[in-house]
C-alpha positions, 0 to 999 in steps of 0.5 A: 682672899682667905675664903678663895684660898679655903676654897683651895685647899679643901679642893685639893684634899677632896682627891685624897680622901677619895682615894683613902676611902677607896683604898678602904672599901677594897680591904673590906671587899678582899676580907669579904672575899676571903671569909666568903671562900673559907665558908665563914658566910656560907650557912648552905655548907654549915648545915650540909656538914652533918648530912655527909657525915650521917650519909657516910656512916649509913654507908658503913653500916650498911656496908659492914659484913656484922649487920647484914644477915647471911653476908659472906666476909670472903666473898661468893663460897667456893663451888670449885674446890678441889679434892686430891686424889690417892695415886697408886705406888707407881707413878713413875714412867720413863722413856729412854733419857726422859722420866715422868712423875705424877706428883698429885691429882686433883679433881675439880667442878668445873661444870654443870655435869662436868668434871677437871681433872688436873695433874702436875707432873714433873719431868726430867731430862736425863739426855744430853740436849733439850726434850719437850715437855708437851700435851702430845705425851699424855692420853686419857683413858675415859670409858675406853676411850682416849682423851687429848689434854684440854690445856696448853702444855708445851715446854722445853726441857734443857740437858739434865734438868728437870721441869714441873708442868699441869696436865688437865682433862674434863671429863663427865661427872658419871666417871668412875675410873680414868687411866693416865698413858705417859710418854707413850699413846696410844690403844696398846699403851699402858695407862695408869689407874687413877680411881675417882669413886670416893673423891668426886666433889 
């Protein structure tokens, strides 16, 4: 009787110790996992770490302005810079309710054998409604003959104010001396002098 009931007994612990050993061997698995993820067993990214930061550092270096001979830390220079011009005394035109004012010239590289000429004027509406401020009032006199602007100007002056605005033309390189006609254009006009000999870039 007492090895029947032994017997028993230790047929029913065996579930338990299964269970127990089971429970066991799935902590050490998630601790394996977990160790797996956070890189502890994972030697190939160990020695990986050195050769990224070596790779970042030839990338600076070869990336910094003070060890590569002739580099530009501002960039490709500047071929376009403009060089202002000396308007003449008057530069003021006015046309009924409307006056015109060159503020300054500049003139630009724009092209192989090609010059931009750009002006910044400034009218005023002294009449009681709006006026436009347009291209259609400015001509270029170029070795006798007259040139429309080649940007976009068109804008609308209210009553007894006042706007600023560009007016561009290209012109070849061999030019010497331009005329400006303001408000009115035309072969009769008149036209500013604008001299180009000592400021051509």
């Amino acid at each position: 009787m007492d090895d029947k009931s032994g017997s028993a007994t230790w047929w029913q612990t065996l579930p338990g110790v299964l269970t127990a050993v089971a429970g066991i061997l799935t902590a050490v698995g998630g601790l394996i996992l977990a160790f797996t993820n956070a890189g502890f067993f994972d030697r190939t990214s160990q020695k990986a770490l050195p050769l990224q930061s070596e790779t970042v550092k030839s990338s600076t270096i070869a990336g910094d302005p003070s060890t590569t001979p002739n580099s530009s830390k501002a960039g490709p220079p500047d071929r376009t810079a403009a060089n202002s011009l000396s308007l003449p005394a008057d530069t003021e035109v006015r046309a009924g309710d409307l006056v015109y004012k060159i503020l300054s010239a500049r003139l630009d590289r724009y092209a192989p054998g090609k010059l931009s000429l750009k002006f910044d004027v400034r009218m005023t509406n002294n009449g009681r409604s709006d006026a436009n401020f347009w291209g259609n009032s400015f001509r270029l006199r170029v070795n006798g003959v007259l040139r429309t602007p080649d940007n976009f100007l068109d804008e609308l002056v209210e009553a007894h104010s006042a706007k600023e605005g560009l007016v561009e033309f290209l012109i070849p390189d061999t030019t010497t001396d331009v005329g400006l006609q303001v408000a009115e254009v035309g072969e009769s006009a008149s036209a500013i002098a604008i001299p180009l000999k000592a400021a051509k870039p």
